[in-house]
BATOR-443821 format. One record per residue: residue in one letter; x, y, z of N, C-alpha, C in turn. Coordinates in steps of 0.02 Angstrom, whole numbers, padded with zeros to 5 digits, always signed. Each point is the difference from the previous one (the first is absolute). Example, Ala and Ser with C-alpha at 12.3 -4.5 7.8 and 13.67 -1.06 7.14 Angstrom:
! BATOR-443821
A+00660-00284+00390-00045+00059+00000+00045+00060+00000S-00018+00053-00036+00042+00059+00003-00039+00055+00037
END
This chain:
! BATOR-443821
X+01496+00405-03120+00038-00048+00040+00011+00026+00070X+00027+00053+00010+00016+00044+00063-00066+00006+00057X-00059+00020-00026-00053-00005-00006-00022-00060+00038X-00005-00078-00022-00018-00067+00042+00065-00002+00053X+00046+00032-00009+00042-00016+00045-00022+00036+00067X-00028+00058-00007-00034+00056+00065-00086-00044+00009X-00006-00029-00032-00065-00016-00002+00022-00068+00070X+00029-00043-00036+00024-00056+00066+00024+00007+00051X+00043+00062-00005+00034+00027+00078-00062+00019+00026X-00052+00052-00019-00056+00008+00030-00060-00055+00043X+00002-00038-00051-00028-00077+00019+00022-00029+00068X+00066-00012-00026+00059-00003+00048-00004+00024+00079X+00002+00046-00025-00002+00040+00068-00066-00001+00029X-00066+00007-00028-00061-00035+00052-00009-00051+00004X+00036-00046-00001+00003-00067+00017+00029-00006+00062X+00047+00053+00005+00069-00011+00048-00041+00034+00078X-00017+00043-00045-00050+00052+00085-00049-00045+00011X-00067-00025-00035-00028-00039+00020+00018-00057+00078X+00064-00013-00029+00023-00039+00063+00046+00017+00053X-00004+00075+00023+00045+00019+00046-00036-00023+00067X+00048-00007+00043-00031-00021+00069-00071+00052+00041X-00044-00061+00004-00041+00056+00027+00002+00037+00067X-00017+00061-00006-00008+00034+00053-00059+00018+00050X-00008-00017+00050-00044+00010+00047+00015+00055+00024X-00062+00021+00030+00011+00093+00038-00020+00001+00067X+00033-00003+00036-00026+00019+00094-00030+00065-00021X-00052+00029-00009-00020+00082-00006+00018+00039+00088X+00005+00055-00011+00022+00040+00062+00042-00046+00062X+00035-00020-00018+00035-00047+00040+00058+00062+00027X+00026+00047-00017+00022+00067+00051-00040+00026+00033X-00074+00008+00021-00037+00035+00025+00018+00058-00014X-00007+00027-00059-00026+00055+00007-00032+00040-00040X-00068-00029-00027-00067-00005-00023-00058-00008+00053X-00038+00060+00028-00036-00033+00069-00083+00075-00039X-00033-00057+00032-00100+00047-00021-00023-00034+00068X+00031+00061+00030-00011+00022+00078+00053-00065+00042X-00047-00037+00040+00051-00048+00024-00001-00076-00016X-00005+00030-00055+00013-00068-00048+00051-00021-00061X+00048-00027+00006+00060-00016-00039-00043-00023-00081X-00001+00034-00043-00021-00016-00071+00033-00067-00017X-00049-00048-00021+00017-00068-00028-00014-00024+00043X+00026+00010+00082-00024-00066+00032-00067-00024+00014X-00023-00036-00009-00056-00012-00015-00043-00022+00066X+00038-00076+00040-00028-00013+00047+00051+00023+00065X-00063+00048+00022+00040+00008+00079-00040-00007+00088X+00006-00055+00014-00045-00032+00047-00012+00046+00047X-00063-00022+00049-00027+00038+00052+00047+00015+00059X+00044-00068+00003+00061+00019+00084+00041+00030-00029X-00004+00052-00051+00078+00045-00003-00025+00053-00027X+00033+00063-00011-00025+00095-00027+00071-00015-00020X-00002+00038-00063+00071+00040-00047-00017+00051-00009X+00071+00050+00004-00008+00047-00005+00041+00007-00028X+00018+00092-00038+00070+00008-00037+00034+00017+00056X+00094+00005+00016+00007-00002+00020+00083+00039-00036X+00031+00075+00027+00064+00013-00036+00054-00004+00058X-00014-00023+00059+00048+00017+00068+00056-00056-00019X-00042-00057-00004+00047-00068+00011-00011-00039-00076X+00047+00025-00058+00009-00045-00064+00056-00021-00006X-00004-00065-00054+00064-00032-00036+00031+00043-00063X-00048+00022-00036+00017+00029-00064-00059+00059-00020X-00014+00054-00027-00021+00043-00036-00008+00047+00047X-00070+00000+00014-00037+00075+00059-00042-00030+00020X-00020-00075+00000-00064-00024+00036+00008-00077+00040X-00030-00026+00035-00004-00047+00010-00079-00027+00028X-00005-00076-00013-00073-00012+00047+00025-00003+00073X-00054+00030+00045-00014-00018+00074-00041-00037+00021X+00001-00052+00017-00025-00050+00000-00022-00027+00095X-00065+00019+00010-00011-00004+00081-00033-00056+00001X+00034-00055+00006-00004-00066+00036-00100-00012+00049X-00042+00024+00005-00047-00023+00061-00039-00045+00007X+00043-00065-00021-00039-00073+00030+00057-00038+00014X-00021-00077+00035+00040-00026-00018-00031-00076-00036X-00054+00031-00026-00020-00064-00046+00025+00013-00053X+00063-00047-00041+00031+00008-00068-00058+00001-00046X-00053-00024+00004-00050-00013-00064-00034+00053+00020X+00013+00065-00003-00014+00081-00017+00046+00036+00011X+00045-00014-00018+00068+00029-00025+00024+00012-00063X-00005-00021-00058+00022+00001-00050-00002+00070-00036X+00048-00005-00052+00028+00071-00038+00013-00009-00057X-00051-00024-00046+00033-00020-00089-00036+00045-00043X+00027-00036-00054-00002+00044-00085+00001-00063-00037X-00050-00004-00074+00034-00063-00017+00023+00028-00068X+00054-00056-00009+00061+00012-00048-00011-00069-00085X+00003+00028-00061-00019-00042-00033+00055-00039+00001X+00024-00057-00033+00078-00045+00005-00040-00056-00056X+00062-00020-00034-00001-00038-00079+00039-00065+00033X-00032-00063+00004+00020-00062-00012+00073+00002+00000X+00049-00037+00037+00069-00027-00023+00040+00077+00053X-00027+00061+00000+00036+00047-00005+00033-00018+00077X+00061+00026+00002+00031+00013+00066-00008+00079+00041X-00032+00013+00062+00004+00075+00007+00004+00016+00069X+00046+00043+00017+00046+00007+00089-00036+00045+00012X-00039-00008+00058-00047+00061+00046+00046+00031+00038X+00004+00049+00027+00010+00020+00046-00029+00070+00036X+00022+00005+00065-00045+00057+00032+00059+00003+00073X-00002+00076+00012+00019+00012+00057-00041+00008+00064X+00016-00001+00048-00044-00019+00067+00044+00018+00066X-00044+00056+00031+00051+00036+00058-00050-00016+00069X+00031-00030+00037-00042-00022+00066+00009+00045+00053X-00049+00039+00048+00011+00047+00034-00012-00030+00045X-00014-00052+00040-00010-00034+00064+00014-00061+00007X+00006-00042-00058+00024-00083+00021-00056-00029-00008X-00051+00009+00015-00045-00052+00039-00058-00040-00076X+00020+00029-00051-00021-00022-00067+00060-00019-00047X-00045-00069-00051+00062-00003-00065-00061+00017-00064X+00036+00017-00022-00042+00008-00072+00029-00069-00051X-00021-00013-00022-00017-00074-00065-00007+00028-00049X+00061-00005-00055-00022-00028-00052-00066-00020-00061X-00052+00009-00019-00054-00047-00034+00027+00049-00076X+00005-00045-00026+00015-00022-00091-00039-00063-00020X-00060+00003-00003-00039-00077-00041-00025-00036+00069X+00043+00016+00056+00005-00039+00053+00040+00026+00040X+00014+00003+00070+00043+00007+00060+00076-00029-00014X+00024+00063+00019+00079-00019-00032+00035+00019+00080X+00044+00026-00003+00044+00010+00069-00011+00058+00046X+00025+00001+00033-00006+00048+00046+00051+00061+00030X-00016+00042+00021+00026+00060+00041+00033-00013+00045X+00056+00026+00036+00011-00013+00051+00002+00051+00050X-00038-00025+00051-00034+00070+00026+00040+00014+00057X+00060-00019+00014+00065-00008+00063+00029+00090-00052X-00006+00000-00063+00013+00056-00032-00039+00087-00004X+00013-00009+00076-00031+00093+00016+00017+00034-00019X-00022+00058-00045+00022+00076+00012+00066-00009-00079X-00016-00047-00049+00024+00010-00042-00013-00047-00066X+00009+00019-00074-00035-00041-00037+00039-00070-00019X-00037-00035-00016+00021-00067-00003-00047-00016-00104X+00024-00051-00038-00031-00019-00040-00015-00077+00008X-00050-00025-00030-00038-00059-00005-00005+00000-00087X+00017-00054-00029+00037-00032-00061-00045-00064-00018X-00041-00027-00038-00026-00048-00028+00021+00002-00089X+00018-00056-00032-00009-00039-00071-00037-00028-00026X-00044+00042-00021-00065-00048-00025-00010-00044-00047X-00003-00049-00034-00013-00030-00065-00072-00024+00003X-00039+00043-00077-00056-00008-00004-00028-00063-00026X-00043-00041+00032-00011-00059-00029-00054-00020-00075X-00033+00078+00005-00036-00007-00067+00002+00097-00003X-00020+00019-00049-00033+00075-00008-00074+00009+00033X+00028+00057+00042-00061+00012+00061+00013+00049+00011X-00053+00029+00060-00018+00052+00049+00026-00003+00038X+00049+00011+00025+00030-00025+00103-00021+00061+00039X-00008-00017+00065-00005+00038+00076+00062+00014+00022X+00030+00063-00005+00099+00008+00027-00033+00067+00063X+00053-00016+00056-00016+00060+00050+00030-00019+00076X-00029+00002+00048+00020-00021+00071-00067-00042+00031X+00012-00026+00045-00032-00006+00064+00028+00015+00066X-00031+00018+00059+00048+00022+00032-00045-00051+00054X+00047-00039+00045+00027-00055+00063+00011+00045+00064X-00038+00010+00046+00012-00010+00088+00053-00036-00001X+00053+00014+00053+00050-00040+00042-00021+00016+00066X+00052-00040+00063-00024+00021+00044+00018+00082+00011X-00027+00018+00053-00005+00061+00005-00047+00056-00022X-00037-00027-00042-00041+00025-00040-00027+00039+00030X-00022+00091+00013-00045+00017+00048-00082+00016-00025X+00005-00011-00074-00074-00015-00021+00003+00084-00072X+00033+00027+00000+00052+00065-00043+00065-00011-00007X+00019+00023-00066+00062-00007-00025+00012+00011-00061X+00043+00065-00012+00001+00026-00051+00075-00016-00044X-00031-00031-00061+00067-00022-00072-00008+00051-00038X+00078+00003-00027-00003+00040-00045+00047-00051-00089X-00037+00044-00051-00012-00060-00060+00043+00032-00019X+00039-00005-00073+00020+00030-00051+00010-00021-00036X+00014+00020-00080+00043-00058-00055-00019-00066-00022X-00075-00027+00016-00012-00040-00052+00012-00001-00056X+00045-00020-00017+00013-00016-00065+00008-00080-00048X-00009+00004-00062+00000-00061-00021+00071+00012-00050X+00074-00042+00021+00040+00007-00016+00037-00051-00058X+00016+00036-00070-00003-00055-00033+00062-00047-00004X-00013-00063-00015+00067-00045+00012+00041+00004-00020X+00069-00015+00015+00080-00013-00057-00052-00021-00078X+00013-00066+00020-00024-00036-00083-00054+00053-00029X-00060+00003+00007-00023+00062-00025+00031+00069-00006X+00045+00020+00026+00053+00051-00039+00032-00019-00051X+00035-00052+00013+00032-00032-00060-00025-00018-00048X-00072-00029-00016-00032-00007-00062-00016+00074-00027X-00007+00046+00026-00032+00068-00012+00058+00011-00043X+00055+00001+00038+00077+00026-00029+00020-00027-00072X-00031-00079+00011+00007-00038-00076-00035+00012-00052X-00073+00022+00032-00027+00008-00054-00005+00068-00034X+00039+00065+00021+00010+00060-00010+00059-00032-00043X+00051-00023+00024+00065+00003-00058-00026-00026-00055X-00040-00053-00004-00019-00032-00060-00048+00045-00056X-00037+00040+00049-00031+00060-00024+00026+00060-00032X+00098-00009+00007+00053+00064+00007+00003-00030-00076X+00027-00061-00038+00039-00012-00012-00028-00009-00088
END
């Protein structure tokens, strides 16, 4: 008897994990994973910009990307990784972004172009915040593009940090529910 009773809690309980909120992974989203001057994971990194590692100017650990701006055509700019994401799910990007001259914003792209930098913010870090909801289970494109303003002198160096994919309230809270139910 004792016996089917551990047998159903078992049951039980992979039923319950089966459906915990899924998690997506920004990989090296601290920078500080680099094979030479290249940030591990990121995958696409266009012709108008060089990264480098970078420990002078970070948000968090011992690294950051350096990020040298040299076009001002946005369509060779870009800086992604792509991230898997499950249908229905809710999931908060974020990334820090330190502007050393003004004359660039960095964007947002999650699936698509989300918001922007504000590049009036010199000489200190600022974060950029998107909520994603996935419309089916897919592949997405998450990362920057980086935007000329005026002033632009044709160079201009960002500095990245802290991509991260941050998980929601409600997805804590189901996690939390479905552990007690798992306690009990």
């Amino acid at each position: 008897m004792l016996h089917g009773i551990y047998k159903n809690k078992l049951l039980l309980s992979a039923l319950l994990l089966s459906s915990l909120p899924a998690m997506a992974n920004v990989v090296n989203g601290n920078f500080e994973q680099w094979t030479g001057n290249t940030p591990q994971a990121w995958t696409v990194i266009d012709s108008g910009i060089n990264v480098s590692a970078n420990s002078a100017v970070v948000s968090t650990g011992l690294q950051a990307a350096a990020i040298s701006v040299n076009t001002g055509t946005q369509s060779n700019t870009d800086f992604l990784q792509q991230v898997a994401v499950e249908m229905g799910k809710t999931y908060e990007f974020s990334v820090d972004v330190y502007h050393t001259e003004g004359h660039l914003e960095a964007r947002l792209f999650i699936d698509d172009y989300q918001g922007y930098s504000n590049p009036a913010l010199t000489n200190q870090w600022q974060t950029i915040t998107y909520s994603y909801t996935a419309d089916s289970s897919k592949t997405i494109d998450v990362g920057l593009r980086f935007y000329d303003t005026s002033g632009f002198d044709g160079s201009e160096l960002v500095y990245v940090d802290n991509f991260y994919l941050i998980m929601t309230a409600a997805a804590v809270l189901q996690a939390a529910q479905i552990t007690a139910l798992l306690l009990t």
